[in-house]
Structure formats: structure tokens, C-alpha cells
LUMNU-64451 format. One record per residue: x, y, z of N, C-alpha, C in turn; residue in one letter. Coordinates in steps of 0.001 Angstrom, whole numbers, plus 500000, padded with zeros to 6 digits. Each point is the difference from the previous one (the first is absolute). Layout:
XYZXYZXYZA;...
END
This chain:
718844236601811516501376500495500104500509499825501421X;499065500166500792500594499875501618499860498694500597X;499248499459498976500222498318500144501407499210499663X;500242500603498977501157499503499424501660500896500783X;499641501012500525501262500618501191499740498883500878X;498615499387500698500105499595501695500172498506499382X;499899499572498619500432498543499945499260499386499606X;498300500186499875498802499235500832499866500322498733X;498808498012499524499685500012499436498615500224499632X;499473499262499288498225500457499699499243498909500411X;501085498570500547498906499120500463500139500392501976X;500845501047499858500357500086501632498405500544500464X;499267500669498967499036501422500372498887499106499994X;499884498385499692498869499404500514500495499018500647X;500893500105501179500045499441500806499280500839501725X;499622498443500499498821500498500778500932499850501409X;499667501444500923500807499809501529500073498728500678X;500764499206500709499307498644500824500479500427501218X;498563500379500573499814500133501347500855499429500860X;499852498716499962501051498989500845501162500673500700X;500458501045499400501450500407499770500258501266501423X;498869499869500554499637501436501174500851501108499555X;499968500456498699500787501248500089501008499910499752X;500963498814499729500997499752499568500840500086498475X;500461500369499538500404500457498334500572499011499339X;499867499143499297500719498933499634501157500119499210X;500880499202499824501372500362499644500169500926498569X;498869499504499139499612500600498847500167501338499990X;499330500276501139499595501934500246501248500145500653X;500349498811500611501744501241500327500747500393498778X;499554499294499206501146500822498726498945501271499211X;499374500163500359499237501556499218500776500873500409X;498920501272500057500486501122500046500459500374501992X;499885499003500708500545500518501326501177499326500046X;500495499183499405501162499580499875501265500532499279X;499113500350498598500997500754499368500085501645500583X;499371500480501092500167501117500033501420499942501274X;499289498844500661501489499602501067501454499785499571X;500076499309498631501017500366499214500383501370499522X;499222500509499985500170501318498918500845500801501439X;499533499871500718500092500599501497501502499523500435X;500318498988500177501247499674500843500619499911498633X;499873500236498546501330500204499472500733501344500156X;498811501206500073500175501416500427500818500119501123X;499446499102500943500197499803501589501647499448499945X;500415499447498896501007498761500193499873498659501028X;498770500109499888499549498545500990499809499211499066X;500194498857500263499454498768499074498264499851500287X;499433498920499470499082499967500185499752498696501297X;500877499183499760500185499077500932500898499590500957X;499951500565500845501214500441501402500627498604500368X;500886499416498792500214498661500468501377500185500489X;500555500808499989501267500419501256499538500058501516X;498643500303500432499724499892500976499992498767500408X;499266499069499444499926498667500365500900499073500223X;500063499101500646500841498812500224500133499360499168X;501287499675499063500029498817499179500948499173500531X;500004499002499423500390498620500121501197500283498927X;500977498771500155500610499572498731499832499845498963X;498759499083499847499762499260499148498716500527499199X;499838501631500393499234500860499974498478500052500730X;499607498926500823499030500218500588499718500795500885X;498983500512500725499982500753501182500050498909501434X;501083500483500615500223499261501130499063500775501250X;499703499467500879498780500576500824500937499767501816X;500493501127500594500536499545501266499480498533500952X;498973500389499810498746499264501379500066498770498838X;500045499740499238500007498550499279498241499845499089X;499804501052500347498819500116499537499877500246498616X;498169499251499535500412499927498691499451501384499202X;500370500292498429499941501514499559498574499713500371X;499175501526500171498708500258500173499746501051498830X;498807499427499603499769501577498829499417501008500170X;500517500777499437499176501328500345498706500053500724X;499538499152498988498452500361500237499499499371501308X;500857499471500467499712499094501431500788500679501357X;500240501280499889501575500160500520499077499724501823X;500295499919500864499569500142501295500004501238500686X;499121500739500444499583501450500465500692499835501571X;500826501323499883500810500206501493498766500041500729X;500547499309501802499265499819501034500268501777500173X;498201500258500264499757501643500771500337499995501337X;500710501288500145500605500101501197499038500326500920X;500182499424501677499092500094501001500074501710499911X;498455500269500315499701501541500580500567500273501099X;500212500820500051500786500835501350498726500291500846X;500091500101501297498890499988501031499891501822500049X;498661500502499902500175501253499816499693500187501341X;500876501624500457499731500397501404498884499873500320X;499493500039501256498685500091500245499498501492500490X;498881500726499631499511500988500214499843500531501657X;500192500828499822499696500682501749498219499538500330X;499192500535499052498661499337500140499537498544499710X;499433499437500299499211499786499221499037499539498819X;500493499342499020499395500519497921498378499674500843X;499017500183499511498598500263499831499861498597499243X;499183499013500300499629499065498899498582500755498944X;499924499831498925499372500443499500498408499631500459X;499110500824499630498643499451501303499322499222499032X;499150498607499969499729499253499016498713500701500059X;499625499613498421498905500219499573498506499488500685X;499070500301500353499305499380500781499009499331499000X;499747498695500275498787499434499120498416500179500513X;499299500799499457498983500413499933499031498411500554X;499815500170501334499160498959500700498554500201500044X;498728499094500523498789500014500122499550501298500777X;501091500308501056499815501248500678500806501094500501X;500628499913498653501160500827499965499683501614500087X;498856500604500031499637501181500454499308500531501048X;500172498810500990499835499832501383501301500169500950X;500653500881500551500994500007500570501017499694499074X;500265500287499771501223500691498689500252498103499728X;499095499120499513500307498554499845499516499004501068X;499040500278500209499116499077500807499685498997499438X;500917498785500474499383498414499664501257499406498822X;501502501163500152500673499454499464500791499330500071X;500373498792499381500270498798500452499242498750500931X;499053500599500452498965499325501461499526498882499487X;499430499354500560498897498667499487499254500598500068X;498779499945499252498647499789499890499082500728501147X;500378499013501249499146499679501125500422501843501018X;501408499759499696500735501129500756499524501561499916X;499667499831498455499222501272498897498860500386501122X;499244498914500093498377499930500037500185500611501697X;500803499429500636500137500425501254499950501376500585X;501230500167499207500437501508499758498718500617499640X;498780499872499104499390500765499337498592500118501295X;500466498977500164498289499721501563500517500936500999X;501528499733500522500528501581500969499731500880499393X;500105500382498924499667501311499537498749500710500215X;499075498961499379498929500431500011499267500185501246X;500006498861501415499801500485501383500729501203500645X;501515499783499663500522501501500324498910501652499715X;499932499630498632498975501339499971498480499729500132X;499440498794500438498750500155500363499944500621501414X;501230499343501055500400500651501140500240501405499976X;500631500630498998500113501574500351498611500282499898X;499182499691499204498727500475498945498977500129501818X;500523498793500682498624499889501186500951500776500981X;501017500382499895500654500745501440499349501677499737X;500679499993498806499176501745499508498785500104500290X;499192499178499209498589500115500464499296499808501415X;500843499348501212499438499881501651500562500559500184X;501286501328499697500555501123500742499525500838499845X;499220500220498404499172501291499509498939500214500541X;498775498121500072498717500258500709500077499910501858X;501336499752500579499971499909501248500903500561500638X;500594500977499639500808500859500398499998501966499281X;500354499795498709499844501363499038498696500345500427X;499128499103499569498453500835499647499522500475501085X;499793499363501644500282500158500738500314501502500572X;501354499843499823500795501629500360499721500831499183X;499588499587498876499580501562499353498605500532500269X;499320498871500048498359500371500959500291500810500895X;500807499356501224500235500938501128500251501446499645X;500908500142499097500718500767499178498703501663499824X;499622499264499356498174500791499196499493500204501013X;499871499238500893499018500725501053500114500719500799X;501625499815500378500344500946500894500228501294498753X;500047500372499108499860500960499263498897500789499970X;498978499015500003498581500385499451499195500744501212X;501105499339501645499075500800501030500600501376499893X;501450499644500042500670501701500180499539501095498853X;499161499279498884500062501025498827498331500670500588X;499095498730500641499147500445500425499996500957501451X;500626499664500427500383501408501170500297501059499168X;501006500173499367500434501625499098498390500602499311X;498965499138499607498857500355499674499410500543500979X;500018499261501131498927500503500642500388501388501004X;501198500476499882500991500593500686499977501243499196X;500069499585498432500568501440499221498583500068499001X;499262501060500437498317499741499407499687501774500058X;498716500054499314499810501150500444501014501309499150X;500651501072501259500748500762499783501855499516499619X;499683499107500224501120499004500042500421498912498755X;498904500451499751499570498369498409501377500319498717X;500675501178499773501212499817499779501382501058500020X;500045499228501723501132500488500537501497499512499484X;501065500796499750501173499335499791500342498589500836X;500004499867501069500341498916500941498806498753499444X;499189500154499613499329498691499606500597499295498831X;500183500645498857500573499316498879501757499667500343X;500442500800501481500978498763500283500288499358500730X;498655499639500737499762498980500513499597498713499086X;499434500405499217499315498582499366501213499623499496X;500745500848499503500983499307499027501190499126501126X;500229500993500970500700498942501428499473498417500123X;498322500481500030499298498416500112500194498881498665X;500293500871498918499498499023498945501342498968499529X;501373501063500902501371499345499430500565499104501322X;498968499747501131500511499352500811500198498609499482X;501377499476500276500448498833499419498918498737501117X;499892500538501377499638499319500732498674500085501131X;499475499029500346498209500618501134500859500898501050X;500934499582500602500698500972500894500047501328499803X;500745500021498790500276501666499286498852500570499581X;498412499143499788499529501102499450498995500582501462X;500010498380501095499314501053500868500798500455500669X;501678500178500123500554500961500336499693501796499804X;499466499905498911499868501278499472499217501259500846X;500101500708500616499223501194500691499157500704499288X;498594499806500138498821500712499235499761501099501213X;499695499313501006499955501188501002500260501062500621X;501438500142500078500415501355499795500229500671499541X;500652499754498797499304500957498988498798500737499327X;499013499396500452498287500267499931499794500685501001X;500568499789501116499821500978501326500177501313499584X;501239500126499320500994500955500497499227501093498602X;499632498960498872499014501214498440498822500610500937X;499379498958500408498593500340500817500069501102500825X;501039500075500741500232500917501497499968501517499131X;500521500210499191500708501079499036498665500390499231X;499153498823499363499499500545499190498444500472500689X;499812499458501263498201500303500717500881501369500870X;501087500512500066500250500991500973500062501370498898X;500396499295498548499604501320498788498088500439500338X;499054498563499756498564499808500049499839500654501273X;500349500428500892499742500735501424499875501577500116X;501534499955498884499952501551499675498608500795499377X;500347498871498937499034500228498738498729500754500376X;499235498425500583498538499714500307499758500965501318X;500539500696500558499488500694501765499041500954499337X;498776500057500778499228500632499804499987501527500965X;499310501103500142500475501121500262499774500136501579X;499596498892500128500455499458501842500815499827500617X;500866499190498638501157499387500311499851498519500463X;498733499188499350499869498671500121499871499398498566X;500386498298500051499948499633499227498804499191500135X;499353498752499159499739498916500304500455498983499285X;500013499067500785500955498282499914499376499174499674X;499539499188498647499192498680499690500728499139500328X;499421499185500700500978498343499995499446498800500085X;500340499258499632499134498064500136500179499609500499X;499263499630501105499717499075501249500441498022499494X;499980499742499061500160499087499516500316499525498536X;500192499100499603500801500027497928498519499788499142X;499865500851499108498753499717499207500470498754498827X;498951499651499398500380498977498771500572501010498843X;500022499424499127500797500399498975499301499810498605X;498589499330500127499620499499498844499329500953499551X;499851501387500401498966500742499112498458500096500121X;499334499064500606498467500223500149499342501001500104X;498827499954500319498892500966500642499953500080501442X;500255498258500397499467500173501383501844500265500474X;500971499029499485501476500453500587500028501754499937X;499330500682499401500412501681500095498944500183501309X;499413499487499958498684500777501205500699499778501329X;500883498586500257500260499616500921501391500696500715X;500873499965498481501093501112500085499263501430500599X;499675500412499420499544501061500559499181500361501355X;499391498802500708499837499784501391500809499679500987X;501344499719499405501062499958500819501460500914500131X;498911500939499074501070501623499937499860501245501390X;500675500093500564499929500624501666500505501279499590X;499134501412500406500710500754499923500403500671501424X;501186501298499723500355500206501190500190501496499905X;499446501100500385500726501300500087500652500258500994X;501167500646499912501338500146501095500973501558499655X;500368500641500926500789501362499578501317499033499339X;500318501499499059501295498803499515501092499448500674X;500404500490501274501027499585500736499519498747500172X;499010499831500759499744498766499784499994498922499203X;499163500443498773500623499196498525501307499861500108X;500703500680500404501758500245499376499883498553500865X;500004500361501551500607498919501136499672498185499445X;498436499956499357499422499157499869501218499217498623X;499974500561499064501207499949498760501310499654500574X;500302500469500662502001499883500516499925498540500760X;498408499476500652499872498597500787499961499217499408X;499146500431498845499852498490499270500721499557498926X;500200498922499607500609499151498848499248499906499051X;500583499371498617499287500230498906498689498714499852X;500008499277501078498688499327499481498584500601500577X;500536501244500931498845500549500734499808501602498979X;501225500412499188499724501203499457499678499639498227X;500514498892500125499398499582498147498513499589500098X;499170500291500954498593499827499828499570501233500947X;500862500864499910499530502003500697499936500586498732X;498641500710500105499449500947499037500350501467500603X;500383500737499886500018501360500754499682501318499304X;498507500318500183499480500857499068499402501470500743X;499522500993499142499719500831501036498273500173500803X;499944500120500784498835499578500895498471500446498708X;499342499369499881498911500483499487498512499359501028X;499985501042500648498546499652501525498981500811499953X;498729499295500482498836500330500397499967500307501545X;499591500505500540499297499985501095498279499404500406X;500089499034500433498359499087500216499574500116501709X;498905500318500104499590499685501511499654498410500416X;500008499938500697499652498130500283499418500119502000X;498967499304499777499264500532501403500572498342500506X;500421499721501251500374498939500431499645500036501842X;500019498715500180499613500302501872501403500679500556X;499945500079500973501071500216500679501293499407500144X;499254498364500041501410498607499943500323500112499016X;499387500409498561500834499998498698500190501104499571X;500371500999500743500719501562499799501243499761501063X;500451499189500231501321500121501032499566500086501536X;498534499676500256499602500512501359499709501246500065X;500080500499498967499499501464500194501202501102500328X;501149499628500121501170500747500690500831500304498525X;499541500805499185500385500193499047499798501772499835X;500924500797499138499971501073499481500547500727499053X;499912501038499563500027500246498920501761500044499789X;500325499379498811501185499944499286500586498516500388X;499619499365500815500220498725500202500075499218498568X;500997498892500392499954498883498690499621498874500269X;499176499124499304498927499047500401500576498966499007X;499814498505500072500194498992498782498586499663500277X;498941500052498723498591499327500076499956498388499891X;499756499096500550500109498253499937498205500380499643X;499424498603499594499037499459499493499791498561500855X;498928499922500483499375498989500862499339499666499715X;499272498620499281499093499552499202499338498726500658X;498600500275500811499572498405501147498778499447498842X;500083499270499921499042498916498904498573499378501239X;498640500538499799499546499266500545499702498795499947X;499300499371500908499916498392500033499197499441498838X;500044499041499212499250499311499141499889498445500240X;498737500180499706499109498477499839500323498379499080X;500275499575499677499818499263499198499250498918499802X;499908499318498891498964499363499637499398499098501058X;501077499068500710499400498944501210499596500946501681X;500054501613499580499420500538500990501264499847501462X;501122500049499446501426500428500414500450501369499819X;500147500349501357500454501732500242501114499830499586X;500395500851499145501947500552499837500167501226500713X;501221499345501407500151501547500427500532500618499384X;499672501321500303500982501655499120500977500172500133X;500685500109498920501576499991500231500303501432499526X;501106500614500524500583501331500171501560500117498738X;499669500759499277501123500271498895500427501414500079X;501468499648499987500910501186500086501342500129499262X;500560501037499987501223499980499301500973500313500968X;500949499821499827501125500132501082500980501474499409X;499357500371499007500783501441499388498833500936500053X;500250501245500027498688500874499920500107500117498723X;498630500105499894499571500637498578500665501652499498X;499713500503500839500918501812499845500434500316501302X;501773500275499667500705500325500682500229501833500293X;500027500536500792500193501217500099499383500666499868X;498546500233500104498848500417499708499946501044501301X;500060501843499378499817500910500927498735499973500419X;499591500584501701499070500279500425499659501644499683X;498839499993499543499947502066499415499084500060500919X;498934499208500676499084501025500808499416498789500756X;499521499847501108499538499235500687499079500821500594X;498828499198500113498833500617500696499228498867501025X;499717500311501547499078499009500867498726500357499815X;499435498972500207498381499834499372499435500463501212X;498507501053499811499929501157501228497879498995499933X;499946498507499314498585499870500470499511500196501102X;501273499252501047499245500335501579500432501137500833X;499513501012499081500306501480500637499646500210501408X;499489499066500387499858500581501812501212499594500939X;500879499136498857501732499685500244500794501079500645X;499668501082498931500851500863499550499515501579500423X;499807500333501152499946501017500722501156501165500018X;499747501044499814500328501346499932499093501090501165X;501064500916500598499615501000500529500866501283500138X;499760501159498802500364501023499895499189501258500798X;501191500492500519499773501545500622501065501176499649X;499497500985499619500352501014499731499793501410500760X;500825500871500679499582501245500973500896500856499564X;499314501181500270500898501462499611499891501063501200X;500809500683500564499882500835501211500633501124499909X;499503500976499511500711501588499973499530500933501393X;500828500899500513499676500903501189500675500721500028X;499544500828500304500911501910499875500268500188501766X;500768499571500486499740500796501265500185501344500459X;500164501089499360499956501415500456498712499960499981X;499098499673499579498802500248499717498700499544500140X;500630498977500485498983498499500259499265499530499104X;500556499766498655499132499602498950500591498760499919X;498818498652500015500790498837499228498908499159499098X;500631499227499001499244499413499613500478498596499776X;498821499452499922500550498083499979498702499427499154X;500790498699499481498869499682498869501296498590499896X;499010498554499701499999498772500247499257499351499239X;500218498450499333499686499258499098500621498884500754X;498795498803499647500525498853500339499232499267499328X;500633498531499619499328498969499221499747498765500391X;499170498874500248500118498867500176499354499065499116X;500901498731499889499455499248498961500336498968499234X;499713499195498955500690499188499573501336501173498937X;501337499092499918501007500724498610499651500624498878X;498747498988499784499665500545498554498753500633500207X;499574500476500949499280501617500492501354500809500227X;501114499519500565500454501321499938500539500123498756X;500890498849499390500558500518498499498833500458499011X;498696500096500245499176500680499498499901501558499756X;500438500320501767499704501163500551501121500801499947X;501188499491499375501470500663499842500097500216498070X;499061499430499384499699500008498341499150500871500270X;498995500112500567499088501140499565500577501646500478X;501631499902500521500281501197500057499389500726501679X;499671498968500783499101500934501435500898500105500918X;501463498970499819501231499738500524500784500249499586X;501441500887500956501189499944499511500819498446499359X;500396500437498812500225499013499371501200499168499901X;501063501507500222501487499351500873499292499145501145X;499354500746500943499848498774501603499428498974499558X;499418499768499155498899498933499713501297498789499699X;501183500189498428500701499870499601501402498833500842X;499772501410501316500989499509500958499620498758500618X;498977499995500293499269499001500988499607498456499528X;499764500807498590499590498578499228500671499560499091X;501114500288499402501133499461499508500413498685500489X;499616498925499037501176498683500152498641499490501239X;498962500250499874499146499481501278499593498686499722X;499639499082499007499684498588499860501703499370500800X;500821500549499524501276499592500072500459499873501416X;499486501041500442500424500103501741499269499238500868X;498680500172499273498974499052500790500366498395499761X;500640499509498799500566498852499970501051499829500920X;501007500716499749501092499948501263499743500167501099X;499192500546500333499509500052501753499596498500500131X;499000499820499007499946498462500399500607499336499636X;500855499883499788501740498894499776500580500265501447X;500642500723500265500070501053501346499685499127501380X;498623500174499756498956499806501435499617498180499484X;500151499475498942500488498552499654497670499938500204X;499510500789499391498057500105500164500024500525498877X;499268499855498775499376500511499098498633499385499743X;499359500575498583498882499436499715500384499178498787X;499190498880500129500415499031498574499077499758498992X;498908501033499949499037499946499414500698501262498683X;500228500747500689500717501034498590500163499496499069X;499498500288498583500927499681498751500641501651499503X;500958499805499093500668500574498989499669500320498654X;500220500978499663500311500511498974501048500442499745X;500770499700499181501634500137499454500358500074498550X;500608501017499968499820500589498237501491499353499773X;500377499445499504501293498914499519500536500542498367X;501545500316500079500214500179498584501028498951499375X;499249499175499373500267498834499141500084500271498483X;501293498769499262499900500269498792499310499757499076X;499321500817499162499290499974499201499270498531499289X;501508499155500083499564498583499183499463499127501282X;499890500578501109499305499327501015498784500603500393X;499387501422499387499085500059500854498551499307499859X;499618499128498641499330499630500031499761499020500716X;501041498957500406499842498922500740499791500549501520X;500198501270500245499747500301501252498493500836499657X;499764499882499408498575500656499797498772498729499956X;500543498548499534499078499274499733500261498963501629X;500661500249501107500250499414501126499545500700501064X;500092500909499825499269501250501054498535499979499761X;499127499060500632498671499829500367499772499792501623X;499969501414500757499807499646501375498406499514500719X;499044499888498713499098499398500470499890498015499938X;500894500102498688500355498185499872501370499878500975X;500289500902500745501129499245500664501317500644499362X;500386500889499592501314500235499395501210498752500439X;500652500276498712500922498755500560501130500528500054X;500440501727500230501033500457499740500420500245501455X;501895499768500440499930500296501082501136500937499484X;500365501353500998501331501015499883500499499010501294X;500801500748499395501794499074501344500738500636500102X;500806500579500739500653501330500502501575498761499822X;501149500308498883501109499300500175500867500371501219X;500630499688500595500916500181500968501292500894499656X;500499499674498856501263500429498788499554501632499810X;498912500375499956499665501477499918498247499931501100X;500768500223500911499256500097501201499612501425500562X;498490500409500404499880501315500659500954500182501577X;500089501937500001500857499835500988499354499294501114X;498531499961500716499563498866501265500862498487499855X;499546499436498401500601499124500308501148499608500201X;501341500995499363501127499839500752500573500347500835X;498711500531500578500562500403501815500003498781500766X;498801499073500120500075498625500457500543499144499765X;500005499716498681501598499166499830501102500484500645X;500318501037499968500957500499500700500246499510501561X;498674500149500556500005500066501210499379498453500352X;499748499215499044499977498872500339501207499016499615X;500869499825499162501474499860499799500829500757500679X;499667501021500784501208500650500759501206500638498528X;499544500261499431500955500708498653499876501621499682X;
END
């Protein structure tokens, strides 16, 4: 039915498109249904379908063409020339070209495109700088690290390692953990530099714990004398612990008894490398006799309450050896005494050659009445060696005050007379009762052989001197 409205027949519906035609409708299809609708349209419209009032005719009814030109058909008509573009303003900026795509090269993840566009040879170049470039950093790091870094940080450590070893040997003992040590180490351990860390002051601060803390030990330790005694080391012991390192330590431990002012004075002088190896405890002493000649009692000019330092004198006799070669004897000594401060309690002169030591006591009594002429008189007299008379004043036959008076301090006077008169006897020995500390008296018990020779000498210090002797100094310095 809608075949027969648009016209079309039934051989139209197997007819086949011909391409040829690009899209073009052939005259056939102008009369279908787009044609007749263009009619249907401009009769509504009152248009014709073919605007031949527009066109140019001729007389003779042809279309006359101005330009002389001949009709053209539709389908050929010639397309108006496009008008030139107008030049567009130009932007205040700028436009951005768009950024091209980059083509993924041999070493395109080498520097954001390494080797793009390059030859070959250029690549390889590039890749050999590269690789010396960082073999060069690789050997600069490594001869700055082993010849410069490692170097300074050695220095670094060691100067650490001495200052940490000073704070040891400084803060020990009563001291082993004082506030000021743990910030010291930590001063030492954050020094950026060898400067800063042996900048650091171990010493006065160790002074200043030490001074404080042996003047508490002074209080403490005084015994009911009012003395202390002072251990100290003549020299540094080892550290390893032995048998024989303790024996030896302990032969180079000096003691000293002193009133405490003294202690005090001795404390306020010294610094902490002389008080971090001071023991200050309270006196624990013996009293020992020790028989010595005269030259090794001080000359004999010694008395009671005096302070003595005992030295040790040790002569090796001569020995033989095998090819019948004498070795002379050599003489060993210490340059520190063995015990410092050692009171004198009793001194006694040796009375063998009593025909030395002459005495002559007399005694008289005389009463008389003279109204009366009564008198009486009665007399005693003695002659003899001392020890006939200190005999004769013990058995009570003598007043014992006079005896007392006379013979008081008599070895002593008889020494000073002969200091005095510049004549004594040098045959005298001594007996001298010495009070030493306890942890010494054996060694003064196994040295004191005055038949092998004792090897002990007393020594009268100058620093606590009897009053004789600082009368002559006196009077020999003019002071």
C-alpha cells in the first residue's frame, strides 16, 4: 500500500545501490517520497516547486547565463571560495606548545632520557663518564674516610679514653660514686672534639670532693688523743690482682700518725692525686723497743715524746763467684721511710760501762737547841756508779723526791752536755721503746737484730723538730 502512495514499484525493491554515485540520488529518487513531500510543502507554502521566476530566461525560453557561461547542473554546481580567516589577536602570554610525547629510548631511565636521539658512540660515552664519575666518588669517600675520618676519630677515642681514665683514677674508693663523676664522663663521652674532651677538668673537681670528704674522715677517725693516722703510696701499684702485686702494694703503703690539725693542714695542701691515694683511719699502735747504737737512734739526742721517721738500711755482703770474682757490696735504700711519725715513749742509755757513769750522793741533818746546848747532827753520803745509786733510792735508804730531782731526764742531760761541750761517748747504744702501727710492727720486729747489725735507722724530721733543735736552726739561719 505504501508502495503504491510513493509510486515504487516491485522491480524498484530489487534494485541494487551503485556505489559509483558517492551518495548521490538519482533522478528516479527525486520523484519519491522527498520530492513529493517538497510539493506537498510549497503548495501549502504557495511556493512552486520550481523557482523558475527566479531564474533567467531567455526569449526563446532558454536560460540565458550573464558571464556567457554555459548552464551548469546542479549536481556540478561550483562551491563558494572560503573566506580568508581573520588573524586572531595575539595573547598577552605566550600559548604553551604542547610537550611531545617522549619515545622510550635504550636509556631512557637514565637522566630523565639518556641517549635520546644520540648516536650510538655518544650513549657509550656518556655511560663510561658515568661510570668513572662514581668510581671517583667511590675512591674520594673511601681516602677521606681511611685518611682523614678514621684518623680523627682515633684521636677522638683516645683523647676520651685518657680523660675517662683520669676520672677513674681520681674518683675511687670513697669517691667511686660521686655525683661529679657520672658528669664528667658524660662531658667526656659527648665531646664532639680531642680538644673538648681534654678540655674537660677532672681535677678540680676531685680536689674540691676529696678536700670535703678526708676532712669528714678526720672528724670521724680522731682517736682520744686527738690523732689520726694517714696511709699513703709512695708509688702506683699494678692493677692485676696477684699474690705478689698485693704483697708489693702493701710494701709501699707508708703510714703516718699526726694530731689532727695537722691532718687538717696536710688535706687543705694537697690535690686530689695526692688525697685519692690518703687513707685516714684511726691510729691502731703498738709500742716495740728496738736496741740500736747511738748513730742509729739520732745520735743519741733524742727524748721522750719526740717524732722519729724509721728508714731501713740494707748492706749486702760481698760474694764470690764462680771464676773466683769478688762482687763488691752494694748498699739499698729507700728514699721514703718506712714509718712516718713514730712517737718516742721511753728511751733508755745503756749503763754496760758503768765506771762511765759515776754518782755521788750526800745527805746531812743538823738540829741545836741553843738555850741549852743541845745539838744533834747526823749525815749520809754515797759514792758510786748511777745504778748503785738508782739502786739505793729503790730500796727506799734515800729520799726519793731528792733522788727524783737529781736524776730526772739524766741520760738526756748527759747527752746534751755532750752536744754542749761538742765530747761524748760513741760507744753507747740505745734502747728506745717506739710507738708504731700495728700493720708495721712486725716488719720492725723482724729488722731489729742488733747483734746482725740492725738495719733500722730513727731520723729526727726537721717539719716537727725538738725544741734544741729549733733553737739552732734558729740561731744558725738567724730566724
Amino acid at each position: 500500500m505504501l508502495d503504491k502512495i510513493l509510486g515504487k514499484k516491485d522491480k524498484d525493491k530489487n534494485d541494487t545501490p551503485d556505489l559509483r554515485k558517492n551518495g548521490k540520488k538519482s533522478d528516479s529518487d527525486n520523484s519519491d517520497i522527498g520530492g513529493r513531500l517538497k510539493d506537498m510543502v510549497g503548495k501549502v507554502s504557495g511556493k512552486s516547486k520550481d523557482k523558475d521566476s527566479d531564474k533567467p530566461k531567455s526569449t526563446n525560453g532558454k536560460v540565458k547565463l550573464s558571464n556567457g557561461d554555459k548552464k551548469v547542473s546542479p549536481d556540478n554546481k561550483i562551491p563558494r571560495p572560503m573566506p580568508k580567516p581573520k588573524p586572531k589577536p595575539q595573547l598577552d602570554k605566550p600559548r604553551l606548545r604542547t610537550p611531545e610525547k617522549k619515545k622510550p629510548g635504550a636509556f631512557a631511565g637514565l637522566g630523565g632520557g639518556l641517549g635520546k636521539q644520540l648516536p650510538e658512540e655518544d650513549q657509550r660515552t656518556l655511560v663510561g663518564a658515568a661510570v668513572f664519575g662514581i668510581i671517583l666518588i667511590i675512591l674520594v669517600g673511601a681516602g677521606y674516610y681511611f685518611l682523614v675520618y678514621s684518623p680523627y676519630q682515633q684521636t677522638l677515642v683516645s683523647a676520651q679514653n685518657a680523660k675517662i681514665s683520669e676520672v677513674n683514677s681520681y674518683f675511687k674508693g670513697g669517691l667511686a660514686n660521686d655525683p661529679n663523676k657520672n658528669s664528667l664522663l658524660l662531658k667526656i663521652s659527648t665531646a664532639q672534639t680531642p680538644d673538648q674532651a681534654l678540655a674537660v677538668d677532672v681535677i678540680g673537681p676531685a680536689t674540691t670532693d676529696w678536700r670535703n670528704y678526708q676532712t669528714q674522715q678526720i672528724t670521724n677517725k680522731s682517736d682520744p688523743y686527738g690523732r689520726v693516722q694517714i696511709s699513703y703510696s709512695t708509688q702506683p701499684t699494678a692493677a692485676s690482682g696477684t699474690a705478689a702485686d698485693a704483697t708489693a702494694s702493701s710494701a709501699n703503703v707508708k703510714n703516718l700518725i699526726v694530731k689532727a690539725a695537722d691532718a687538717q693542714t696536710i688535706v687543705n695542701e694537697a690535690d686530689a692525686s695526692v688525697l685519692a691515694n690518703m687513707d685516714i683511719t684511726t691510729p691502731d699502735t703498738v709500742a716495740i723497743p728496738v736496741y740500736l747504737s747511738r748513730i742509729q737512734a739520732a745520735g743519741g739526742l733524742l727524748n721522750v715524746g719526740d717524732s722519729v721517721d724509721v728508714y731501713q738500711n740494707v748492706n749486702t755482703s760481698a760474694a764470690t763467684t764462680g771464676n773466683n770474682t769478688t762482687v763488691a757490696p752494694t748498699t739499698t735504700s729507700t728514699t721514703a721511710p718506712e714509718i712516718s711519725g713514730a712517737t718516742v715513749l721511753a728511751i733508755l742509755r745503756d749503763t754496760t760501762s758503768s765506771s762511765d757513769y759515776n754518782a755521788n750522793l750526800s745527805c746531812s741533818t743538823a738540829v741545836s737547841i741553843g738555850g741549852a746546848g743541845l745539838g744533834v747532827a747526823s749525815g749520809s753520803a754515797a759514792t758510786g756508779t748511777v745504778e748503785q745509786v738508782l739502786q739505793a733510792g729503790a730500796s727506799g735508804n734515800w729520799n726519793q723526791a731528792q733522788i727524783n730531782t737529781l736524776l730526772t731526764a739524766y741520760g738526756w742531760k748527759l747527752s746534751n752536755f755532750e752536744r754542749v761541750s761538742n765530747l761524748g761517748n760513741m760507744n753507747a747504744n740505745y734502747l728506745v721503746v717506739l710507738e708504731v702501727p700495728r700493720a708495721n710492727a712486725l716488719w720492725v720486729i723482724q729488722n731489729d737484730n742488733f747483734q746482725a747489725s740492725s738495719s733500722l735507722y730513727l731520723v729526727v724530721p726537721t717539719q716537727s723538730a725538738p725544741t734544741w733543735m729549733i733553737q739552732e736552726l734558729h740561731q744558725i739561719y738567724g730566724s
